[in-house]
N, C-alpha and C positions, 0 to 999 in steps of 0.2 A: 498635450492633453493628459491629465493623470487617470488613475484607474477608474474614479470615484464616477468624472462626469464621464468617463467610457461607459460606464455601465450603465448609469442612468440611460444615456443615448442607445446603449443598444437593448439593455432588457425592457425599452419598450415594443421591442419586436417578439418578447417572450410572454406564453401568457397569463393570466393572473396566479391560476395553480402553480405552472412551473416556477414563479418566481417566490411565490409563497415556499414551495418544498426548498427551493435554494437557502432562502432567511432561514427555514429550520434546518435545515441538513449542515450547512456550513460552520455551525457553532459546536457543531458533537464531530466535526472530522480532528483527528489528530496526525500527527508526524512523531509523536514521542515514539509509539511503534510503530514497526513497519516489519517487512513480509521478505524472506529470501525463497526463491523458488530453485534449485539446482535440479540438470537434467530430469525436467517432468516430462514422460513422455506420454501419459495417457489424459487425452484431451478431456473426459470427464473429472481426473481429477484434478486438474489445472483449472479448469472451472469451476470447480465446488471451491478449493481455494478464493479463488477470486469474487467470487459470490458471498462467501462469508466474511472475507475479510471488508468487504463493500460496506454489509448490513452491519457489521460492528462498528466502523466509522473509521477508519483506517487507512489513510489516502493513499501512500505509495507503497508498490512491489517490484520488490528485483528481482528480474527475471534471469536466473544462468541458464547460459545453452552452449557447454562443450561439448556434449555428442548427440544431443535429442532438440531437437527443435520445438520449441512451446508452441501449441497452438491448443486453442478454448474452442468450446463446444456451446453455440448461440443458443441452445437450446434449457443448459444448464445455467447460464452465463445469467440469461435473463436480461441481458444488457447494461450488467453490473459494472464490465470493464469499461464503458465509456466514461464513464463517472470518478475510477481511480488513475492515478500515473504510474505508466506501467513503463518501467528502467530497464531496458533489457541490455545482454552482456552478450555478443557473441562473436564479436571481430579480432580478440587479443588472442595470443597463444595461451593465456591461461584467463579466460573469463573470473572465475570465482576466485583468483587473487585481487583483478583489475576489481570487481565488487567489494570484497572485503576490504581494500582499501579505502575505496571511495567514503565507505561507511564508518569506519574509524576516526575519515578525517572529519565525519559530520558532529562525532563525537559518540558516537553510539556502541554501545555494548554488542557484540557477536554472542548470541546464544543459539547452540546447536544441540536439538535435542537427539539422545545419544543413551544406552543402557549404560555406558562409564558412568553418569550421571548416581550422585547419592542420596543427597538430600534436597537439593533443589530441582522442586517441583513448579508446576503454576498456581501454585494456591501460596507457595513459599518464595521466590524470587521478588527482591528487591526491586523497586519499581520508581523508584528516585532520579535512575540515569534513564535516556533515553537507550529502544532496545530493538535488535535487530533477530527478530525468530527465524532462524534456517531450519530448512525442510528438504531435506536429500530425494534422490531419483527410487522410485516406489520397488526396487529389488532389493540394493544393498545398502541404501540409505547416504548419508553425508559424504562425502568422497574425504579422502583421508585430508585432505589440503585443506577443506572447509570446516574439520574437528579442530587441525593442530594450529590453525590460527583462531581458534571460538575464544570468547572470555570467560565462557561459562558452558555448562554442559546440561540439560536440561531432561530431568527423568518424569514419564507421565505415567503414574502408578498405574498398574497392571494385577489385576487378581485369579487369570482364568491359565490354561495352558498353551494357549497362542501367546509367541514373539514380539509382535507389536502389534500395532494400529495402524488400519490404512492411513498414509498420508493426509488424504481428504478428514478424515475423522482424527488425526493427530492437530491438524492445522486449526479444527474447529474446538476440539476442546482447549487448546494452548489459551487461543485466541479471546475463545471469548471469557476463560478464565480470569486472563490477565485484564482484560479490557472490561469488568465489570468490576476490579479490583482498582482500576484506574479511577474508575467516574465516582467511587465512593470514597478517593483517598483526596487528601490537600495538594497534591501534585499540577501543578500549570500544566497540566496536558494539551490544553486547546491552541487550537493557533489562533494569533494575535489577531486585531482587526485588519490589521493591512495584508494577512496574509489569506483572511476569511474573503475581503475583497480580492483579490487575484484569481481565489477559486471562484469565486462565483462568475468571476469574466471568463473565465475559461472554460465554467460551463455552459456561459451564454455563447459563448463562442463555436459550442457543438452543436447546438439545438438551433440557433437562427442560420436560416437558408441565407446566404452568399456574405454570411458574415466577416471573411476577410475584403469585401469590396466595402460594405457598409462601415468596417471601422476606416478606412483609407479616406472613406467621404470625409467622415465625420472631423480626422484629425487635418482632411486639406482647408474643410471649412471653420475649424478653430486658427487653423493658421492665418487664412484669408482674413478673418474678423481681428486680427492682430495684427496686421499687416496696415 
């Protein structure tokens, strides 16, 4: 049974709004970027993250966890994270090597924003490659293994006598910098039809009650009719 009549068979357990918000939500999600999260350990702003990066359109985040454990705050969250794929790293002896790899081999640019940083800004970064934003643990920022592998180092202009930006407030201005620079540029940023289909079975997949028994019917009773 392919995706197509998956879905049909099962979003009719979904109901007309939800599957209404799916047709429009699924055309403005993208993968060109995507979200690094290294040692977050305060559950608000691991939430505000995820929250923004949700409402910008932005489907997957990596999650590092070498010495802080991510966990989100329901309250902030809004129920955002159901909705994104959340890649978490914390079984290797270097998580944030095992991620940057992973992500290079997708083909994607590492960009870690970082005061090294010169000229490239988010109003300035080239937006042609697909691009990986890393966001360090909210004391000392990037861990030095997550700079000396970046491809790019990412400066967010600053005009007052404070250091930086909180996280939460770094992630959102990057964010949705880059991501209103995307939706007006000639860039294929969207995902494809088959991959818009995938999402949306996958979020039919969250919202209908005992939806892994009902796809098991559906694909014993395609077989049955084949048989």
């Amino acid at each position: 049974m392919d995706d197509q009549l998956l879905y049909d068979k099962l979003s009719a357990f979904v109901s007309d709004n939800k599957r209404a918000l799916f047709d429009r939500i699924a055309p403005e999600r993208t993968r060109h970027v995507t979200v690094v999260l290294e040692d977050i350990y305060q559950a608000h702003n691991a939430s505000a993250v995820v929250r923004t990066a949700e409402l910008l359109g932005i489907q997957d985040m990596h999650i590092i966890e070498n010495r802080n454990k991510y966990t989100v705050n329901p309250e902030v969250t809004l129920g955002s994270s159901k909705w994104v794929d959340m890649h978490r790293y914390r079984t290797a002896d270097n998580n944030t090597l095992t991620c940057i790899q992973r992500l290079k081999a997708e083909g994607k640019q590492i960009v870690v924003t970082s005061p090294r940083a010169v000229d490239t800004t988010p109003a300035t970064i080239a937006l042609d490659r697909p691009l990986a934003f890393c966001f360090g643990t909210e004391l000392t920022g990037a861990s030095d293994e997550l700079l000396a592998h970046a491809d790019l180092h990412l400066r967010i202009p600053m005009y007052g006598f404070t250091e930086s930006y909180n996280i939460s407030v770094s992630a959102a201005i990057v964010l949705y910098t880059v991501m209103e620079r995307l939706r007006q540029s000639p860039i294929a940023w969207r995902l494809n039809d088959a991959e818009q289909l995938a999402l949306k079975l996958d979020w039919a997949r969250k919202v209908v009650h005992s939806a892994s028994h009902l796809e098991a019917h559906f694909r014993k009773e395609g077989h049955d009719d084949r048989s």
